[in-house]
Backbone as ProteinMPNN parsed JSONL, in Angstrom:
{"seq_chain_A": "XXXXXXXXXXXXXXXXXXXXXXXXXXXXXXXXXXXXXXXXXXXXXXXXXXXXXXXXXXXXXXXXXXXXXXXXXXXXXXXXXXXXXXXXX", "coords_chain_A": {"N_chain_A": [[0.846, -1.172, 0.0], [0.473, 2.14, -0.493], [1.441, 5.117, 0.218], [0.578, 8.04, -0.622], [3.001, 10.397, -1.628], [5.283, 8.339, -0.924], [7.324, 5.552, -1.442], [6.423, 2.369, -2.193], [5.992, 0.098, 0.296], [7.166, 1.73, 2.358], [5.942, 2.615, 4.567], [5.327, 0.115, 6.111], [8.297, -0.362, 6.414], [8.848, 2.281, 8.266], [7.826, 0.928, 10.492], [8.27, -1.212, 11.204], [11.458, -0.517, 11.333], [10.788, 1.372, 14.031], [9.628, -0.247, 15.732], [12.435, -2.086, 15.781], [13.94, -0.127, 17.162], [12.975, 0.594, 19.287], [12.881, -1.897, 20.945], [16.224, -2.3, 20.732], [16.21, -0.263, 23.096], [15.274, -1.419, 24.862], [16.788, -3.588, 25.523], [19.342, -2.149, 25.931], [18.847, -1.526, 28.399], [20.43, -1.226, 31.252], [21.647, -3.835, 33.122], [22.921, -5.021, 36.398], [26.572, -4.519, 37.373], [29.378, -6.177, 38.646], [29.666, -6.86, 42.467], [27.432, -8.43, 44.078], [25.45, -6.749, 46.485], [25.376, -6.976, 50.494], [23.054, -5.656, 51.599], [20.328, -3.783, 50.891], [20.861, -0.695, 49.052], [19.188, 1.074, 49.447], [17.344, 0.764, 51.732], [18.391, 0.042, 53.56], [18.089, -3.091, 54.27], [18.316, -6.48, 54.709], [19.974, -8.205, 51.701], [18.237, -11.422, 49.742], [20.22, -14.273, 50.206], [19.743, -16.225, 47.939], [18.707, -14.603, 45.885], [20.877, -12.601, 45.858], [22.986, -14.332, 44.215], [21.172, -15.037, 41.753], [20.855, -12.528, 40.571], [23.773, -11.456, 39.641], [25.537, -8.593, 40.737], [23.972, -7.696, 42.357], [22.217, -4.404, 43.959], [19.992, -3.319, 44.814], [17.076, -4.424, 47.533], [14.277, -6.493, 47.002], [11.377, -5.67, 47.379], [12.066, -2.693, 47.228], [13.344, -2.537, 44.876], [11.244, -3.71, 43.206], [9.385, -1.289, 43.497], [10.792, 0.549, 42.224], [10.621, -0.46, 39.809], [8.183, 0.024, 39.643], [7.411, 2.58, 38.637], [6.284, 5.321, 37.359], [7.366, 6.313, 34.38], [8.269, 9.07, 32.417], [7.798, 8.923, 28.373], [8.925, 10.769, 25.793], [7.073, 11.194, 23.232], [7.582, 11.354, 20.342], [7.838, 10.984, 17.115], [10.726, 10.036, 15.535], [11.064, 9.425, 13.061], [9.605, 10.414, 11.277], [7.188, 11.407, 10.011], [4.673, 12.826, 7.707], [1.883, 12.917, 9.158], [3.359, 12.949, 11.713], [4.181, 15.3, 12.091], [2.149, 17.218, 11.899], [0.84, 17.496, 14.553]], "CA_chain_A": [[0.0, 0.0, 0.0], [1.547, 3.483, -0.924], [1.007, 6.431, 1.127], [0.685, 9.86, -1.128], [4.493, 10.132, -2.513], [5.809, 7.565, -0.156], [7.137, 4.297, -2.351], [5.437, 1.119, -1.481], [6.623, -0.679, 1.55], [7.587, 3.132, 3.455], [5.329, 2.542, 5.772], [6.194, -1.244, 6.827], [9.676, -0.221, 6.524], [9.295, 2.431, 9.033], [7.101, 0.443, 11.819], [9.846, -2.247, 11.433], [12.708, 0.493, 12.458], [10.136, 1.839, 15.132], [9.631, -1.738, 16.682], [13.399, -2.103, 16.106], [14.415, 1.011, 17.476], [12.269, 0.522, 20.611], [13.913, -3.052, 21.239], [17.3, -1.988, 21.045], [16.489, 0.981, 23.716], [14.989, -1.969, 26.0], [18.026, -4.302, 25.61], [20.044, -1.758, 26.687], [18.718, -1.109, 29.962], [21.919, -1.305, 32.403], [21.89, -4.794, 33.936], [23.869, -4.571, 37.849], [27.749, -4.855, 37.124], [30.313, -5.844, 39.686], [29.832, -8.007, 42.944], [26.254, -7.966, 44.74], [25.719, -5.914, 47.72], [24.475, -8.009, 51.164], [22.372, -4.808, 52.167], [20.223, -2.805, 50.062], [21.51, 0.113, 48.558], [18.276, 2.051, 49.836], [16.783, 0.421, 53.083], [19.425, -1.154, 54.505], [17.444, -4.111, 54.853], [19.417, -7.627, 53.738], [19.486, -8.519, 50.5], [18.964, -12.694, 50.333], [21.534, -14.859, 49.123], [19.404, -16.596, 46.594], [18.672, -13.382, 45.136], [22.262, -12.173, 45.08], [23.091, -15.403, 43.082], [20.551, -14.931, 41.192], [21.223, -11.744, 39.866], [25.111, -10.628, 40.109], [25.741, -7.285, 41.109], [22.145, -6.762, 42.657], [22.148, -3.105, 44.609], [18.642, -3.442, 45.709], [16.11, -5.647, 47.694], [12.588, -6.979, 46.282], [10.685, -4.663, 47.768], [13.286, -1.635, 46.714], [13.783, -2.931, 43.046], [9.641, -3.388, 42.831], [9.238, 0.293, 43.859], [11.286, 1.502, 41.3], [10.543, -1.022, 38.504], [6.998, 0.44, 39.411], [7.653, 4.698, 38.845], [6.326, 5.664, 36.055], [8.538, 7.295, 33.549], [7.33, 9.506, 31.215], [9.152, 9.296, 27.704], [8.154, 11.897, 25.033], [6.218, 10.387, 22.096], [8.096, 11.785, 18.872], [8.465, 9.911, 15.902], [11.962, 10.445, 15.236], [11.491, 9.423, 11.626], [9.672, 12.192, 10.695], [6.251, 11.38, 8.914], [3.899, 13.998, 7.775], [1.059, 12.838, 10.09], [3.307, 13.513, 13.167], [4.56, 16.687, 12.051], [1.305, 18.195, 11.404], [0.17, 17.244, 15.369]], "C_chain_A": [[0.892, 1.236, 0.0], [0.846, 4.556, -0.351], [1.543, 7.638, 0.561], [2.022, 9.688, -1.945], [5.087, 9.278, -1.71], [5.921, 5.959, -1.408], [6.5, 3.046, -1.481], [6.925, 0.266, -0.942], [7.565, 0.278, 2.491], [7.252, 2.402, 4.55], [5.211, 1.229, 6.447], [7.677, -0.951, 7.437], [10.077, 0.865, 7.852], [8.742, 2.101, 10.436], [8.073, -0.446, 11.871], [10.546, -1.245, 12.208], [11.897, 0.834, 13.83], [10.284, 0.983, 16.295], [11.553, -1.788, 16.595], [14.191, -0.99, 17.582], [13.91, 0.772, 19.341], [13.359, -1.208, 21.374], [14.984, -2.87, 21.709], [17.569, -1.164, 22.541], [16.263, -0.121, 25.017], [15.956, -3.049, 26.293], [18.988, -3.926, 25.839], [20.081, -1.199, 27.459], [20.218, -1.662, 30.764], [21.617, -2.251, 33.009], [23.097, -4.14, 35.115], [25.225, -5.298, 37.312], [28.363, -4.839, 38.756], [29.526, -6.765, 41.137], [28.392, -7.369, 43.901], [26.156, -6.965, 46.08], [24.614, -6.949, 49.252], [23.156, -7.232, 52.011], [21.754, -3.984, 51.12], [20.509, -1.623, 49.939], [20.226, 1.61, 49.308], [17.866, 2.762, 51.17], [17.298, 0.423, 53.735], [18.896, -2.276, 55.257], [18.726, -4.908, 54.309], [18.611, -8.209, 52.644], [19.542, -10.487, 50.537], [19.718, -13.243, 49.512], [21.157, -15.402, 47.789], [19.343, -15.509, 45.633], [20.006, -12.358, 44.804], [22.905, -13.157, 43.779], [22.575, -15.644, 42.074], [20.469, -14.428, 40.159], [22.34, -11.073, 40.097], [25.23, -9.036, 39.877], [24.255, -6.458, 41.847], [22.436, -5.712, 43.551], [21.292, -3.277, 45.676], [17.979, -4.707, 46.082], [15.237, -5.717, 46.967], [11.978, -6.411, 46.158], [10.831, -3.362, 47.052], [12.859, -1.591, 44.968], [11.757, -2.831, 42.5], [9.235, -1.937, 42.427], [9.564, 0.618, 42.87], [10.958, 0.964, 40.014], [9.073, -0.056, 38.245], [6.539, 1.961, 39.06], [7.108, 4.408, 37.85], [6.92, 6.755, 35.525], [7.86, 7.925, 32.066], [8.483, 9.59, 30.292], [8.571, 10.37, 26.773], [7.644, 10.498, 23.246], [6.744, 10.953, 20.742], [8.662, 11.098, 17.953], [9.557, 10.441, 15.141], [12.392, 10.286, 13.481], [10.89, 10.221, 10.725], [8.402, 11.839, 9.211], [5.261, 12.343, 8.953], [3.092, 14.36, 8.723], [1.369, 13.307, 11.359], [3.898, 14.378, 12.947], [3.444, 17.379, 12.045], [0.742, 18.245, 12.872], [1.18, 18.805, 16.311]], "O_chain_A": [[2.007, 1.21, 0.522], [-0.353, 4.758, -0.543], [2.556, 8.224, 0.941], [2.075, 8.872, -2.865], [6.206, 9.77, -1.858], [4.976, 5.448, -2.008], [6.212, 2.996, -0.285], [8.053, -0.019, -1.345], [8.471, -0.153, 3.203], [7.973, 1.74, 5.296], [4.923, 1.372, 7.635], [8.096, -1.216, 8.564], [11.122, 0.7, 8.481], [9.05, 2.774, 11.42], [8.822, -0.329, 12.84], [10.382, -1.057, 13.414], [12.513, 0.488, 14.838], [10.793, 1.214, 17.392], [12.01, -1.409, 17.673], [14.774, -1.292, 18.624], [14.638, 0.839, 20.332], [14.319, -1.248, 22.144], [15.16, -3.105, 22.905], [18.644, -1.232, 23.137], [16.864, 0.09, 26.07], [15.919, -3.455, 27.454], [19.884, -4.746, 26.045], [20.959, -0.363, 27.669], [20.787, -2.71, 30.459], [21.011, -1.796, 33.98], [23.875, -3.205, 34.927], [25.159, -6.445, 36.871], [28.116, -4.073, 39.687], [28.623, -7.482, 40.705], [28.289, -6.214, 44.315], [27.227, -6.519, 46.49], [23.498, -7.439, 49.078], [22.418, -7.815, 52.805], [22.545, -3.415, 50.368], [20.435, -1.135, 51.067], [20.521, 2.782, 49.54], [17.857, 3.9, 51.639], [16.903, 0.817, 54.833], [19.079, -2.499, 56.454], [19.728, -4.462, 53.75], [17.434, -8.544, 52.51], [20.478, -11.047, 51.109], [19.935, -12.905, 48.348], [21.813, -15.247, 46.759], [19.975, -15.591, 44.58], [20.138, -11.593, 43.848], [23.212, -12.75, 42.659], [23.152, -16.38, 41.273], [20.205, -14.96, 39.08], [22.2, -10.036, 40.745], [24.981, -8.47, 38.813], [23.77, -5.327, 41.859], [23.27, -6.215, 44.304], [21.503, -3.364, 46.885], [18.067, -5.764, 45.456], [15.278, -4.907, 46.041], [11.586, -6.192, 45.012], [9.917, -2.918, 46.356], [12.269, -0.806, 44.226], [11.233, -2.078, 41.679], [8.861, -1.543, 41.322], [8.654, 1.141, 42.227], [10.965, 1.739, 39.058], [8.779, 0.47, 37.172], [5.393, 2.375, 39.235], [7.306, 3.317, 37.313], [7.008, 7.88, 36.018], [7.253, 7.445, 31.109], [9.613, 9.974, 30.593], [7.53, 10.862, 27.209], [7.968, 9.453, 22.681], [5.832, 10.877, 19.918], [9.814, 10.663, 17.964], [9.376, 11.213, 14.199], [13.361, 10.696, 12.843], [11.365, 10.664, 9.68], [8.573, 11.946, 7.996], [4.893, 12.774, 10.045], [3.112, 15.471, 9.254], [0.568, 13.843, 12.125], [4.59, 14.535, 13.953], [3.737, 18.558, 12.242], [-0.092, 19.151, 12.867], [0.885, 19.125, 17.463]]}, "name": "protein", "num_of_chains": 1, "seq": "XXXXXXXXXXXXXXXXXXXXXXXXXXXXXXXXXXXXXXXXXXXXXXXXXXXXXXXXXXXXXXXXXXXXXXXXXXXXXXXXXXXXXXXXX"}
C-alpha cells in the first residue's frame, strides 16, 4: 500500500525500524555490574543470598527494586522518523 508520494513498503519499513528502534532501547537497559551488595543500597534491609546469586551485582532488595521497577517514567512520544502525520500534530 503506498502512502501519497511515499514508495510502497515506506510505511512497513518504518514500523519495522520503530519496533526495532524501541527493542534496542529496551536491551540496553543497564543490567547490575560488579559483585552484589548483602544490604540494600536504599533500606538497609538484607538482600537474600538466593537473590544475590541470582542476579550478580544486585544493589537493591525486592521490595526496593519493585518500587522503582513500578515509577512511572514519562518518555516523550516523537516519531523520530519524521512522517507527515506527526509533524502536522
Amino acid at each position: 500500500m503506498a502512502g501519497g508520494w511515499a514508495r510502497d513498503g515506506a510505511v512497513s519499513e518504518q514500523i519495522e525500524a520503530s519496533i526495532s528502534d524501541e527493542l534496542a532501547r529496551m536491551q540496553a537497559k543497564k543490567r547490575p555490574v560488579g559483585e552484589s551488595l548483602t544490604h540494600c543500597a536504599e533500606c538497609e534491609e538484607p538482600i537474600p543470598e538466593k537473590r544475590r546469586l541470582a542476579i550478580p551485582g544486585v544493589k537493591l532488595c525486592l521490595d526496593c527494586q519493585q518500587e522503582r521497577d513500578g515509577a512511572f517514567k514519562a518518555r516523550g512520544g516523537i516519531n523520530r522518523r519524521g512522517s507527515k502525520d506527526s509533524q502536522l500534530k
